[in-house]
C-alpha positions as CSV (number, residue, x, y, z in Angstrom):
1,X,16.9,-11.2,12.0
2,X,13.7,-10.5,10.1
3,X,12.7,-12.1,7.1
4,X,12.2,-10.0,4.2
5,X,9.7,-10.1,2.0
6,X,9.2,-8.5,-2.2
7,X,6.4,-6.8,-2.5
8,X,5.5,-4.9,-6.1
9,X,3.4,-1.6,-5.0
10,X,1.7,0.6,-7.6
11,X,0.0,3.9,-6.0
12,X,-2.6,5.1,-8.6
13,X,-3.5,9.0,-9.3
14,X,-3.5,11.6,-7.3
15,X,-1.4,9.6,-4.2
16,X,1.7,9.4,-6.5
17,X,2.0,12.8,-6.2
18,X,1.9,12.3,-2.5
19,X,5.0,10.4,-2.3
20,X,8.6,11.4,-2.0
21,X,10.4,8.1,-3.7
22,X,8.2,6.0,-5.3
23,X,9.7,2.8,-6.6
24,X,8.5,-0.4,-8.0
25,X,9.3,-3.2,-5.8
26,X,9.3,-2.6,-2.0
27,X,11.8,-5.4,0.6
28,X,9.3,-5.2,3.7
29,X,9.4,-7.3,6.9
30,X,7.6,-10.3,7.0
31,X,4.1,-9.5,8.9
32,X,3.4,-6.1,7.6
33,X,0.0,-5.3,6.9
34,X,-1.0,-2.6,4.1
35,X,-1.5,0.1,7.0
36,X,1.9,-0.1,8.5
37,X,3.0,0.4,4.7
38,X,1.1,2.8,4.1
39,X,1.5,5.2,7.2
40,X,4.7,4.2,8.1
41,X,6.8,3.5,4.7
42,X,5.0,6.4,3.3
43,X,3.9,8.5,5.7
44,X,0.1,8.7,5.0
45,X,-1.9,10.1,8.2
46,X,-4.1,6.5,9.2
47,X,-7.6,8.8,9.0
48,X,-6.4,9.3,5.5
49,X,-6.9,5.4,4.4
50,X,-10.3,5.2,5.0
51,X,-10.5,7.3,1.3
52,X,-8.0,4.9,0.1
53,X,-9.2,1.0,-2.1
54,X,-6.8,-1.2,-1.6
55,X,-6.0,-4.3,-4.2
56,X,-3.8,-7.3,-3.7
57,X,-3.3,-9.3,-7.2
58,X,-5.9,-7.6,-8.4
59,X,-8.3,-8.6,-5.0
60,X,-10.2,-6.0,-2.8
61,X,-8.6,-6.1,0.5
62,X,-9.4,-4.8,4.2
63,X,-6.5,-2.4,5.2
64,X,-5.4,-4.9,7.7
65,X,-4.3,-7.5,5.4
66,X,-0.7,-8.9,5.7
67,X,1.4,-8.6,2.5
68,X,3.4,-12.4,1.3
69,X,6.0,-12.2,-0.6
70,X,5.5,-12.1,-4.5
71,X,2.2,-9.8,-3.9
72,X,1.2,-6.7,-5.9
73,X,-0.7,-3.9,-3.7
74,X,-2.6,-1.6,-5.7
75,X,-3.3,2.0,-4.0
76,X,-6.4,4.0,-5.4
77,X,-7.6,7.1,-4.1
78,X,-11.7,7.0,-3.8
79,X,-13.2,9.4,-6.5
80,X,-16.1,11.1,-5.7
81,X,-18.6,13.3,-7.7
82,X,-22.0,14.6,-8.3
């Protein structure tokens, strides 16, 4: 059986837009890394991410990283302008 994990997610901006059910607080396997989250939980295409920033309590993080439980992910979409 997999251990579950509570994980708070807040997508900022335009991405909440992109999601069907957004919710507060996310029970994820233990293991999962931000990408599998974000492609698989929420269906984001992966070449997408590379215009997402990605924050764990309030940190910069690769897309890689492996959520614990108690963390909050923060989702930003990269702004760009002239």
């Amino acid at each position: 059986m997999d251990k579950k994990i509570t994980v708070k997610i807040e997508l900022m901006g335009s991405i909440v837009s992109k999601v069907k059910k957004p919710k507060p607080s996310w029970e994820l396997s233990e293991g999962i890394t931000i990408k599998e989250v974000l492609t698989k939980k929420f269906g984001f295409k992966a070449g997408d991410l590379k215009y997402f920033i990605t924050n764990i309590n309030e940190k910069s993080v690769e897309k890689d990283t492996v959520l614990n439980d108690g963390d909050t992910l923060k989702v930003f979409m990269m702004i760009g302008g002239g």
